[in-house]
C-alpha positions in Angstrom: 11.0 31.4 -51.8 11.4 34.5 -49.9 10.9 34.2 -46.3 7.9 36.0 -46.4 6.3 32.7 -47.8 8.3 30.5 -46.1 6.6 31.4 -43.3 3.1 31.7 -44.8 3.9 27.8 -45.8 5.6 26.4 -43.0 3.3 28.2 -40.2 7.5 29.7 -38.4 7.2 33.3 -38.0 10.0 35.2 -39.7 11.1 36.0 -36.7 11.6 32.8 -35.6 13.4 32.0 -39.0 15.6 34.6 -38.2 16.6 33.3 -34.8 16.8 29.3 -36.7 19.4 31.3 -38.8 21.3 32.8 -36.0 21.8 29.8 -34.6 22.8 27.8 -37.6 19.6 25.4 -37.8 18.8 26.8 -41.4 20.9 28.8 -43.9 19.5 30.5 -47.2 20.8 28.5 -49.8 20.8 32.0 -51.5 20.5 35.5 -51.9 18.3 37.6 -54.3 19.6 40.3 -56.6 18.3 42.7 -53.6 19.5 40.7 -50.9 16.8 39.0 -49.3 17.2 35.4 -48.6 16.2 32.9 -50.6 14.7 29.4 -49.0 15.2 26.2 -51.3 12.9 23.4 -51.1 15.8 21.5 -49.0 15.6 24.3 -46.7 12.3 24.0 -46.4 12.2 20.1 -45.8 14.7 21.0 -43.1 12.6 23.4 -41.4 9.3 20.9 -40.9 11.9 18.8 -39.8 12.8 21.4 -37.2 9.3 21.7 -36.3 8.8 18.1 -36.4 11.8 17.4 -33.5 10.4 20.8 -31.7 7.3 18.6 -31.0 8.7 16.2 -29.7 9.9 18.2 -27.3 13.4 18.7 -28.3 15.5 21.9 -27.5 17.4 24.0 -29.8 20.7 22.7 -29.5 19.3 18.5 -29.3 17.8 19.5 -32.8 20.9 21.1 -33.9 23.0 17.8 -33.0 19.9 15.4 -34.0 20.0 16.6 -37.8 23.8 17.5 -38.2 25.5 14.8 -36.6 26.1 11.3 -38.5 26.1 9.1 -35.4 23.7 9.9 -33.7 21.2 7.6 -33.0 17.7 8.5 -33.3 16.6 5.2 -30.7 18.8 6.9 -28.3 16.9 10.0 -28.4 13.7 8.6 -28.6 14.8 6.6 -25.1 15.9 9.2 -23.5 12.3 11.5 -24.3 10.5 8.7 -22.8 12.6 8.9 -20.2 12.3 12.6 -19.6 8.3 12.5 -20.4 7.6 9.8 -18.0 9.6 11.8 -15.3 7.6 14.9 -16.0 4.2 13.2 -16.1 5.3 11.9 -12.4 6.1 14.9 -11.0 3.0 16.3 -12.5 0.7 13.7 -11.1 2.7 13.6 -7.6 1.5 17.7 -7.9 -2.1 16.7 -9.2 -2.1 14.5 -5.9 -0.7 17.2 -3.6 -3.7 19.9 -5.2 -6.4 17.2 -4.4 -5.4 16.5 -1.2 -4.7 20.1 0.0 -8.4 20.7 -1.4 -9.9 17.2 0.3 -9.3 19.0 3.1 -10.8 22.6 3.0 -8.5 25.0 4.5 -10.2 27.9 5.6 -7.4 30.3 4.5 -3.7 30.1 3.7 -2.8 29.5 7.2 -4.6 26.5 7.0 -3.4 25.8 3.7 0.4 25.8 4.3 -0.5 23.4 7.7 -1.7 21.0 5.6 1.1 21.5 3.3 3.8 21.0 6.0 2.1 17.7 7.2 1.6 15.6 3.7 5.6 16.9 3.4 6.4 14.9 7.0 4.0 12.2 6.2 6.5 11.7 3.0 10.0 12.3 5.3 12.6 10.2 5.5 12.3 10.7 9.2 10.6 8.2 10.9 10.3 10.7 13.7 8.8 13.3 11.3 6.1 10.9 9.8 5.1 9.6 13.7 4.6 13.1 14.6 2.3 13.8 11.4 0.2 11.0 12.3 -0.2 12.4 15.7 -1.2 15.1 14.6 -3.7 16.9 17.1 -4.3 19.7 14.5 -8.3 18.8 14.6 -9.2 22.6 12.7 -6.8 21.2 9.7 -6.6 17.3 10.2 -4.4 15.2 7.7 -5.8 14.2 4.6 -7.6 10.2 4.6 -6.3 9.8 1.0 -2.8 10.3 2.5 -3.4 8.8 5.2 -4.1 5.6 3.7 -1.2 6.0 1.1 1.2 6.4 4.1 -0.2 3.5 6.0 0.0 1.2 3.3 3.6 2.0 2.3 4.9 2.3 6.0 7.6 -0.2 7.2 8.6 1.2 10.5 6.2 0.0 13.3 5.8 2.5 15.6 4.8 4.7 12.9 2.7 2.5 11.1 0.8 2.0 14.8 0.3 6.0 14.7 -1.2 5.8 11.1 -3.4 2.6 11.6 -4.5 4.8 15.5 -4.9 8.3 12.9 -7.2 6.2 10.6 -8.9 5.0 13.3 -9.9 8.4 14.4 -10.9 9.4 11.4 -14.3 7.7 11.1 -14.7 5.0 8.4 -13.8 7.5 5.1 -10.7 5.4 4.6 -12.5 1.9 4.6 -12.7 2.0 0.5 -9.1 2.8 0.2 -8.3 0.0 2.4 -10.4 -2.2 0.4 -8.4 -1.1 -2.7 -5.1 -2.1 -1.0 -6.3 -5.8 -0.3 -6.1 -5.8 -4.1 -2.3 -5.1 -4.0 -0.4 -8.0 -5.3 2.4 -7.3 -2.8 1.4 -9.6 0.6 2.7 -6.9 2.7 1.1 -4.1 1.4 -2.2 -6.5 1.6 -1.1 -7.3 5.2 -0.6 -3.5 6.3 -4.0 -2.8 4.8 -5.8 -5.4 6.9 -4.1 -4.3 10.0 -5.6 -0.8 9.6 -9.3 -2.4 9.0 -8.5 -4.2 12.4 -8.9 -1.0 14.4 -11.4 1.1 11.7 -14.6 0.1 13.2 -18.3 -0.5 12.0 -19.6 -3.1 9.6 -17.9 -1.7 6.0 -14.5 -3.0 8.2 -15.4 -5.8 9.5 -16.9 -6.9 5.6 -13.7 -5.8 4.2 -11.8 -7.9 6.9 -14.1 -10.9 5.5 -12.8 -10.7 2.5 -9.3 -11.3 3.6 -9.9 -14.7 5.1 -10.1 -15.8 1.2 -6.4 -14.1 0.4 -3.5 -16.8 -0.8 -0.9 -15.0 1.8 -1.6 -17.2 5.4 -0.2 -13.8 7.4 -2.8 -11.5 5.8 -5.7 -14.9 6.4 -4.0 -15.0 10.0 -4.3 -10.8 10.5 -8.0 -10.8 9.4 -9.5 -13.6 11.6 -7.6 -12.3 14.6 -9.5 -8.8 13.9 -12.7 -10.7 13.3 -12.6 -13.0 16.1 -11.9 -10.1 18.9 -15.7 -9.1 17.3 -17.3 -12.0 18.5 -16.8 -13.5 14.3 -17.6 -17.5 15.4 -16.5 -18.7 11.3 -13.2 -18.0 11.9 -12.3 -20.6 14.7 -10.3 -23.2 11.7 -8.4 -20.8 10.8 -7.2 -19.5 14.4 -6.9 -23.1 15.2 -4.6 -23.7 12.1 -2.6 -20.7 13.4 -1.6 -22.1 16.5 -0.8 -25.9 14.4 1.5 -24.0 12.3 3.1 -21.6 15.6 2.0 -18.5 13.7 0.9 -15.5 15.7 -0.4 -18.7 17.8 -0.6 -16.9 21.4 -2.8 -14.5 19.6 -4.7 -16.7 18.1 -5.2 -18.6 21.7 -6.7 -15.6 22.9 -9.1 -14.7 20.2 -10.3 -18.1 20.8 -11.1 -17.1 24.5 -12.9 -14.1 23.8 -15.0 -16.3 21.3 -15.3 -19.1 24.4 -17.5 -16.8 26.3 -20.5 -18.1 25.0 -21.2 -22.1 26.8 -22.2 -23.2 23.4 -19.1 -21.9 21.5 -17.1 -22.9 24.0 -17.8 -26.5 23.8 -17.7 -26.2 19.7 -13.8 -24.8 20.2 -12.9 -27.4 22.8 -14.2 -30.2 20.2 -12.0 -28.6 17.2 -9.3 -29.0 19.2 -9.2 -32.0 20.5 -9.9 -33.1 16.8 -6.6 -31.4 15.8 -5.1 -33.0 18.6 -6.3 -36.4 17.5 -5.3 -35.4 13.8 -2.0 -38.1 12.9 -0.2 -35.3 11.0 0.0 -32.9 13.9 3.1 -32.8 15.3 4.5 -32.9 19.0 4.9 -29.1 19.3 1.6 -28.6 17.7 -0.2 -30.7 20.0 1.2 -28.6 22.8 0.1 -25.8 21.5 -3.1 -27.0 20.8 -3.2 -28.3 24.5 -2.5 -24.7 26.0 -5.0 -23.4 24.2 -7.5 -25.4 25.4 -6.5 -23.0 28.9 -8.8 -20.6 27.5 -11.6 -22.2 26.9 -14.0 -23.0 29.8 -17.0 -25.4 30.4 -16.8 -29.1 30.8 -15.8 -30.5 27.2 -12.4 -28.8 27.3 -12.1 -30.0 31.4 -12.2 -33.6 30.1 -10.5 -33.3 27.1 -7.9 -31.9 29.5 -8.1 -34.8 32.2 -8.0 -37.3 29.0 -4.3 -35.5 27.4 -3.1 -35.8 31.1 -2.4 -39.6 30.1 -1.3 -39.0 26.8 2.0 -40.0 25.7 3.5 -37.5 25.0 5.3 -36.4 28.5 5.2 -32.9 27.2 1.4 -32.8 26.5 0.4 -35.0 29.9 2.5 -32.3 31.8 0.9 -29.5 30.2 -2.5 -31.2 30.8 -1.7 -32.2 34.3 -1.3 -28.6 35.3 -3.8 -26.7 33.4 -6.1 -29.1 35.4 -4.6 -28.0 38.5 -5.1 -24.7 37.6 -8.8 -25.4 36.8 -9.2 -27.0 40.4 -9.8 -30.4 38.5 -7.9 -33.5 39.2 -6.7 -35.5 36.7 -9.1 -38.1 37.2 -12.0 -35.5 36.2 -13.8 -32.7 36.8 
C-alpha cells in the first residue's frame, strides 16, 4: 500500500508517517518502480501498534524502546503509567480544588484574586509561622476560604496554629459545621479529635448536634473532647462521661470544671454530688481515683456534696480524709457537718 492509503486506513496523516519514518518507528518495507514507499501489512500492524501505545500515553522514544527492545517488560511500563497517571490526576484535582476555592470566595477583581491565592499558598506552608498568620488573617474584603479552612484545621498538628484555625472558623459563622461533620467520619482518631475541637468553639445548635454525635465515637479522647464542649453549654447527659474522665485522670481537671458550670442549678447539683459518691463507693475505683473523685466534689455546691464531704473526712484512705477534711474547711463546714 502506498502511503496515501496507509493513512486513509490507519487514520496517521502522511505527515505524521513521515515523521514515524524519520525517527525509525516504521520503515517501508519497499519501494515502488517510481519510488514511493511501499507499506506491508507488518508495517501496518506496527503502526496501530504505534497508535495503540500513543494512547496510552506513551512518548516517541518509550514507544520506540517498548516495541524494539526484547527485555523490556511490558508490567513495568504499565506500573510506571499508573504511576505517572495517578500523579497527574493529583495535581489536576489539587488545581480543580485551588479553582473552587478561589471562586467560593468571589474576588471582586484580580487584586482580590491573587490575595486569596497568596493565603491558601500559606495555609499549605511548611511554616508554621506562615499558616498562623493566614489564619489570622484580618483581610475581611477577601476572607480565607471555609473549605480550606476546615481542610487546614483538620490536618493541623502544631497547636498554636491549630488554635488560630479552630478561632478563624469560629468567626466565620456556622458554613463550616457540615465539613466538620464529614471529618467525625475520619477513621484516623486524631483527625476525629481535631474536628471536634473546632465544633467546640463554632456556635449554634448544628454544633452542638454534631458534638452529640461524638459522645458515641470508639476513641475515649474525641468522647472526652465532645462532652467537655457540651457540658460548658449547660448539656446535663453528659455528667457519666465527665465523671469517667476524672476515674481514668484524663483531661480530669477539665472535666471537674465542666461539672461546676453544670452544678449551678440546686437540682443538678445534688444529681452530680450523688454520681460521685457512687463512683467513690464503686470497689474497682482505685485510690487515685477516689481522690480525684473527692476534689471534684469542690465544685459542686448544696448540701448532698457537704455531707458526702463530712462522710470521706473519715474514710480510710488518709489521702481522701485529708482532702475531705479541707475542702470542708474551705466550705466553712466542720467535719462533723454542715
Amino acid at each position: 500500500m502506498l502511503i496515501g492509503e496507509v493513512a486513509r486506513r490507519s487514520g496517521v496523516s502522511a505527515r505524521m508517517l513521515r515523521h514515524y519514518e524519520s525517527l525509525g518507528l516504521v520503515r517501508p518495507s519497499g519501494r515502488t518502480g517510481s519510488g514511493y514507499r511501499e507499506y506491508s501489512r507488518e508495517d501496518m500492524r506496527r503502526i496501530f501498534h504505534i497508535e495503540s501505545l500513543r494512547s496510552l500515553g506513551l512518548s516517541l522514544r518509550e514507544i520506540a524502546r517498548a516495541l524494539d527492545d526484547p527485555g523490556f517488560t511490558p508490567s513495568a511500563l504499565v506500573d510506571d503509567l499508573v504511576r505517572q497517571t495517578r500523579d497527574r490526576i493529583a495535581a489536576e484535582t489539587e488545581l480543580l480544588t485551588r479553582l473552587r476555592r478561589i471562586r467560593a470566595a468571589d474576588p471582586a477583581g484580580w487584586e482580590d484574586a491573587l490575595q486569596v491565592v497568596a493565603l491558601l499558598q500559606a495555609l499549605g506552608s511548611k511554616s508554621a509561622d506562615a499558616r498562623q498568620r493566614a489564619a489570622l488573617s484580618s483581610a475581611d474584603e477577601v476572607p480565607v476560604p471555609v473549605e480550606a479552612l476546615v481542610e487546614a484545621a483538620l490536618g493541623e498538628t502544631e497547636p498554636n496554629v491549630a488554635g488560630a484555625l479552630r478561632w478563624a472558623l469560629a468567626r466565620s459563622g456556622d458554613g463550616g459545621t457540615a465539613l466538620l461533620a464529614e471529618g467525625l467520619g475520619s477513621p484516623v482518631a486524631a483527625v476525629r479529635e481535631r474536628a471536634v475541637q473546632c465544633l467546640a468553639e463554632m456556635p449554634g445548635a448544628e454544633a452542638s448536634e454534631q458534638l452529640r454525635n461524638a459522645l458515641a465515637d470508639p476513641d475515649a479522647v474525641v468522647r472526652g473532647h465532645a462532652a467537655l464542649a457540651l457540658g460548658t453549654r449547660g448539656a446535663v447527659d453528659v455528667v457519666p462521661t465527665l465523671i469517667d474522665m476524672i476515674v481514668s485522670g484524663r483531661n480530669d481537671t477539665d472535666a471537674a470544671d465542666a461539672l461546676g458550670v453544670l452544678a449551678a442549678d440546686t437540682a443538678t447539683a445534688d444529681q452530680i454530688a450523688a454520681m460521685l459518691v457512687d463512683r467513690l463507693a464503686h470497689d474497682t475505683t482505685e485510690a487515685p481515683a477516689r481522690g480525684r473523685l473527692t476534689q471534684a466534689l469542690a465544685g459542686i455546691p448544696g448540701t448532698r456534696a457537704t455531707t458526702a464531704l463530712v462522710a470521706l473526712s473519715h474514710d480510710t484512705d488518709r489521702a481522701v480524709a485529708l482532702t475531705a477534711a479541707y475542702l470542708l474547711r474551705l466550705r466553712g463546714a466542720g467535719a462533723d457537718g454542715p
